[in-house]
N, C-alpha and C positions, 0 to 999 in steps of 0.2 A: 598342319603344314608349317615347316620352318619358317623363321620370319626371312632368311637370305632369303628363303624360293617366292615368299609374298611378293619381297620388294621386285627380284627378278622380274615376277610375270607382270607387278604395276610399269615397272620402267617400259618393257617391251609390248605393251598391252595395244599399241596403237600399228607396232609392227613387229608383227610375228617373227619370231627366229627363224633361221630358214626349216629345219624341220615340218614349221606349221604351214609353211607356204606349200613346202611339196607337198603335204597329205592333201591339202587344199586341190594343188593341180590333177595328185594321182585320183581325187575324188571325182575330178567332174570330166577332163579332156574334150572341154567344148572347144575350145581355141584350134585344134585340130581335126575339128567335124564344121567346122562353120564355111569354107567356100575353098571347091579345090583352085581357085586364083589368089587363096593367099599364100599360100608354105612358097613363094615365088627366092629363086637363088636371089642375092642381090651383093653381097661384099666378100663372098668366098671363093677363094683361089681355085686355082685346080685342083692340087693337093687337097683343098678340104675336101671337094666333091668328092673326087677319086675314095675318101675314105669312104664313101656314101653308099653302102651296098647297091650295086645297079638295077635290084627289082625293086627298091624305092624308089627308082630316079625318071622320072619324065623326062630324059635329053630334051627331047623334040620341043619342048615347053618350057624348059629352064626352068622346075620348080621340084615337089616332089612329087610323085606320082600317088595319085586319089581314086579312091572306089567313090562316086559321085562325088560329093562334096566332103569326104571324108580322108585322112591322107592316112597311105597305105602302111605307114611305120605304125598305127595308131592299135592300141591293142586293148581288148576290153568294151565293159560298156558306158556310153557316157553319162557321166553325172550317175553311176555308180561306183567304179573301180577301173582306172585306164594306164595305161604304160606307154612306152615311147619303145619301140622296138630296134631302135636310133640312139637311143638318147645320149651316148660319150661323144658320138659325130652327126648331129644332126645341125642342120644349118643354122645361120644368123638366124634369120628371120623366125627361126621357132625359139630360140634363148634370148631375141626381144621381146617374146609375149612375156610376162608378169600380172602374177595373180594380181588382180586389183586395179589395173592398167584399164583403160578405155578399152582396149581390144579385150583383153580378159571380160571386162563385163559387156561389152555388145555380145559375145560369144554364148556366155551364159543366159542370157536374155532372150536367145533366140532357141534355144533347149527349156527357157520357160523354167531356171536353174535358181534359188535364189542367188544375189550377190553372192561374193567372196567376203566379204566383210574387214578385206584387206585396205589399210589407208595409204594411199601414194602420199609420194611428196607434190604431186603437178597441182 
């Protein structure tokens, strides 16, 4: 290994570049199987929704629409290989999950997943 690429991965070692984060999410998508009362709208306009395809969308509920506790954009299996069927317009509240975040790891925890192994700053 080149020493640039050494120093690279010691500098960011503590936080992954974004690349490592998405494999991380596209790995497990517990965050999206964990309670259909979270993916709830909460700071997005009309205009966002509107972009929201409407067989995701729970009007009635203001959130997205979930096959149990699992939300309908959510593709794959968890904690092996998952996608976001959504993911250029999918709402707030799912682009403030982060690997590593308290909800990321309650998430993982309850799929029995290990950590992320991601460090916040909190």
């Amino acid at each position: 290994m080149r020493t640039a690429q050494r120093i690279f991965r010691t500098m960011y070692s503590a936080h992954p570049p974004l690349e490592d984060t998405r494999a991380i999410c596209q790995a497990c998508g517990a965050c999206c199987s964990f309670s259909f009362e979270w993916p709830r709208f909460s700071l997005e306009d009309d205009a966002a929704l509107d972009r929201i395809p409407h067989a995701f969308v729970d009007g009635g509920q203001g959130r997205m629409r979930c096959d149990g506790d699992r939300c309908a954009a959510l593709v794959g299996e968890v904690g092996v290989s998952t996608s976001c069927a959504i993911y250029a317009v999918r709402p707030d509240v799912c682009k403030a999950c982060l690997p590593g975040d308290d909800a990321c790891e309650t998430a993982r925890r309850r799929f029995k997943l290990p950590g992320s192994g991601v460090q916040t700053d909190t």
